[in-house]
C-alpha positions as a Markdown table, in Angstrom:
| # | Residue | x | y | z |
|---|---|---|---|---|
| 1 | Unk | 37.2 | 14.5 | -0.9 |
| 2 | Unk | 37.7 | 15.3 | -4.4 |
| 3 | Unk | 39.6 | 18.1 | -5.2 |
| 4 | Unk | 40.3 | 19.4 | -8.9 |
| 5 | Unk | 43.8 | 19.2 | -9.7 |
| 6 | Unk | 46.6 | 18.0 | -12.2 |
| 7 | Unk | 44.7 | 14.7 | -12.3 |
| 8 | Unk | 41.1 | 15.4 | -11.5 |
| 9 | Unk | 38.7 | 18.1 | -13.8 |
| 10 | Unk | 36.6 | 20.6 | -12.3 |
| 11 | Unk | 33.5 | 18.2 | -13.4 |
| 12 | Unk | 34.2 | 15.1 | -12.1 |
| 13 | Unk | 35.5 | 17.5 | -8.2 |
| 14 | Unk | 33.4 | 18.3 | -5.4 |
| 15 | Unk | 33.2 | 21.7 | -6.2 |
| 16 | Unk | 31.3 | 21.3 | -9.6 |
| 17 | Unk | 28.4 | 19.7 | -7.2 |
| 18 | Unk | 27.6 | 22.8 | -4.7 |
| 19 | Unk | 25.5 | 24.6 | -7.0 |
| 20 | Unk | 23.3 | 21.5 | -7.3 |
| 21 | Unk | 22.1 | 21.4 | -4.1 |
| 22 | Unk | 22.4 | 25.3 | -3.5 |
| 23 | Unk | 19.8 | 25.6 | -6.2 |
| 24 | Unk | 17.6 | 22.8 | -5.1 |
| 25 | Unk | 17.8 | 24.3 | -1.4 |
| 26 | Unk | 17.0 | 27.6 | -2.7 |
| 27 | Unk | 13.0 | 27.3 | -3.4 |
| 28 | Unk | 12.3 | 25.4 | 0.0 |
| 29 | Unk | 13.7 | 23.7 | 3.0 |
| 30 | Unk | 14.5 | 19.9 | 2.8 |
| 31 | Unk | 14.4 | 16.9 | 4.9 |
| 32 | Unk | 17.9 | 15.5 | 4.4 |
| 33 | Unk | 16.4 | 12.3 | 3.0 |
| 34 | Unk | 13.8 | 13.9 | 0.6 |
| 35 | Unk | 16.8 | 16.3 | -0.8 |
| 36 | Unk | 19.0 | 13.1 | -1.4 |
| 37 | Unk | 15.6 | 11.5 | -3.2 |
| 38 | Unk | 15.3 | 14.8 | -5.2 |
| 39 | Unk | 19.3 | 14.5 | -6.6 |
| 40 | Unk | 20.4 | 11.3 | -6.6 |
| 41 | Unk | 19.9 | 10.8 | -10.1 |
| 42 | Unk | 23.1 | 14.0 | -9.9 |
| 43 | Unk | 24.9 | 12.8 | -6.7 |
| 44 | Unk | 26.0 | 9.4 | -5.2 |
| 45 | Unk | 25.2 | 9.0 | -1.7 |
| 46 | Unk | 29.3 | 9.6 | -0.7 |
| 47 | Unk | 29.6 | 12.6 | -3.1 |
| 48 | Unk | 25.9 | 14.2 | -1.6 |
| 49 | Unk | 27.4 | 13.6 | 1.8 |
| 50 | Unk | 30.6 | 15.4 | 1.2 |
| 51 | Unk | 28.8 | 18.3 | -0.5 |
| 52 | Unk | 26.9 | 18.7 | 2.2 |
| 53 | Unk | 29.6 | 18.3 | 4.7 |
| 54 | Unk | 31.6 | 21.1 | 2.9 |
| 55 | Unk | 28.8 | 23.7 | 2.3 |
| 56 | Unk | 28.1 | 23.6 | 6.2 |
| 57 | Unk | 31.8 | 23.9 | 6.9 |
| 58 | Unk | 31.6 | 27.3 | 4.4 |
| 59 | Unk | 28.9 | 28.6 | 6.7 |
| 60 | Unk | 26.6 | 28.2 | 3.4 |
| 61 | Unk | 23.9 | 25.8 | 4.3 |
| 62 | Unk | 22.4 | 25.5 | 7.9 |
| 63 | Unk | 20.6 | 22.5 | 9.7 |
| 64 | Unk | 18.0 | 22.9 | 11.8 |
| 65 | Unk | 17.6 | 20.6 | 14.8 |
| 66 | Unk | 14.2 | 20.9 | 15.4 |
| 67 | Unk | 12.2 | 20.2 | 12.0 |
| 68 | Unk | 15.6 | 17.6 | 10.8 |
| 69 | Unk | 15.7 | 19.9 | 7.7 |
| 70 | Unk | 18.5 | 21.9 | 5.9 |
| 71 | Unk | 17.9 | 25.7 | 3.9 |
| 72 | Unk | 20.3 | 27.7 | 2.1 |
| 73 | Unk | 21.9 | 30.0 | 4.4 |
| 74 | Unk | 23.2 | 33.2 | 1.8 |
């Protein structure tokens, strides 16, 4: 996972990517494939899984088992 630090910017860390899919997430709910079509032109397939790995650690995206789709949880 990229942290920022002495050696990485805030641009080119993790961080800088949640409000990317926060934003997409917040007009509708998303298969996890169609949200990965819809941003990654913004997000390699390592860095989307990682974002989204983090934001449902922080409690701030949920999954839902039964329709396979994600929404923004705030």
């Amino acid at each position: 996972m990229l942290l920022p630090n002495k050696i990485i910017s805030y641009n080119e860390s993790i961080l800088s990517k949640f409000p990317i899919v926060l934003n997409t997430l917040e007009d509708h709910d998303y298969l996890i494939i169609d949200l990965y079509a819809q941003l990654k032109t913004y997000l390699g397939i390592e860095c989307f899984i990682e974002v989204l790995d983090c934001l449902f650690a922080l409690g701030k995206i949920e999954i839902d088992y039964t329709t396979r789709s994600i929404r923004y949880a705030v």
